[in-house]
N, C-alpha and C positions, 0 to 999 in steps of 0.2 A: 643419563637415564634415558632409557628405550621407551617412545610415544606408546602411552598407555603404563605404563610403569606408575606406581604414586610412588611419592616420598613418603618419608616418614617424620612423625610429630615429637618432642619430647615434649613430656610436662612433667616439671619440677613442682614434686610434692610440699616442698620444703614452702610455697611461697601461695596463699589465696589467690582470689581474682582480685582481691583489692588491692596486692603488692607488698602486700605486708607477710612477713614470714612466718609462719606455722608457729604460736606458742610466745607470739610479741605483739604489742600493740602499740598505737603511736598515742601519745600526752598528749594534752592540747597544747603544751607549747611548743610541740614539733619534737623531743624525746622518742626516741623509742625507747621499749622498756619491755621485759622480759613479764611472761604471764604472772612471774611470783613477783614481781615489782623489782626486783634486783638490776639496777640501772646498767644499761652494755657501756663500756668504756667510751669517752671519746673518741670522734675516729680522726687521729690525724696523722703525719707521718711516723711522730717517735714512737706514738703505739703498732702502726704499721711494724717498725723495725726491732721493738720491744718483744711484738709476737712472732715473730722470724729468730729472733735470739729464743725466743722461748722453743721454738719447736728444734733448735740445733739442743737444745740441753736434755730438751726429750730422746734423741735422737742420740746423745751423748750418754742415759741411762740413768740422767739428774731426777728423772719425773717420772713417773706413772704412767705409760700410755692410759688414757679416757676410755676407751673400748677395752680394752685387755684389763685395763688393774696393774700391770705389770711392768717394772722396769725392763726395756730390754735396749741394748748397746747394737746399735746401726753405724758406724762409723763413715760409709759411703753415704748415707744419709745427710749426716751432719756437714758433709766436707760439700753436699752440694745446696744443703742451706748457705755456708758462707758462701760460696761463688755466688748464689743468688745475691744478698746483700752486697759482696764486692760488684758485683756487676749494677745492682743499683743505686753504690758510691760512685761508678763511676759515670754513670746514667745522668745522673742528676748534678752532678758537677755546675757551682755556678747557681744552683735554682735552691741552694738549703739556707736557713740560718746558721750564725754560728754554732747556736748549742745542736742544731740537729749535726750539722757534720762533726760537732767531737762527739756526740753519744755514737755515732755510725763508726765514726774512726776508734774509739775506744772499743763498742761492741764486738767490731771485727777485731782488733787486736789478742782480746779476749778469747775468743773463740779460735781465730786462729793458731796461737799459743796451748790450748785446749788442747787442738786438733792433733799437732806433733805431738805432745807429752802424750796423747792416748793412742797415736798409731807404733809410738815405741815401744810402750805398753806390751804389744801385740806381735811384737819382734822378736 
């Protein structure tokens, strides 16, 4: 950046000044919780890699895109959700419990398995 040049700001609409995201409030017993009161899932890993499975099955044309309405079939989509999850089976090696590394190792096998049967599909 050239002396006298400014930079530039972003501000995410998504989030108040208090930190709290547009359309959530916090409980008092530390909850966040959605303005209609619909509680947001736990945040831990297996929901982490639950919602990474969900977005390959989107991707896959299992679900509805949220904005569209519409099922639609991404298949490079999908194939780079799993490498993401493979790469954070292999990331994390060592650092999971047992049940998280078999829902990780099952999810991907799932998926992966998926993947072939729908790019042959395509052949």
């Amino acid at each position: 950046m050239n002396a006298g040049e400014k930079g530039f700001t972003i501000k995410d609409k998504r989030f108040s000044a208090n930190g709290e995201g547009e359309g959530e409030r916090k409980k008092g017993n530390g909850e966040v919780s959605r303005e209609d009161d619909t509680p947001l899932p736990e945040l831990n890993f297996a929901a982490f890699i639950l919602s990474l499975s969900s977005s390959a099955m989107l991707h896959f044309g299992d679900i509805e895109d949220p904005v569209s309405g519409k099922k639609e079939k991404n298949l490079l989509m999908a194939k780079h959700t799993i490498d993401m999850i493979d790469m954070l089976r292999e990331k994390s090696k060592g650092n999971l419990t047992g049940d998280e590394e078999r829902l990780m190792e099952n999810i991907l096998c799932e998926l992966k398995l998926r993947y072939v049967k729908e790019s042959k599909r395509g052949i």
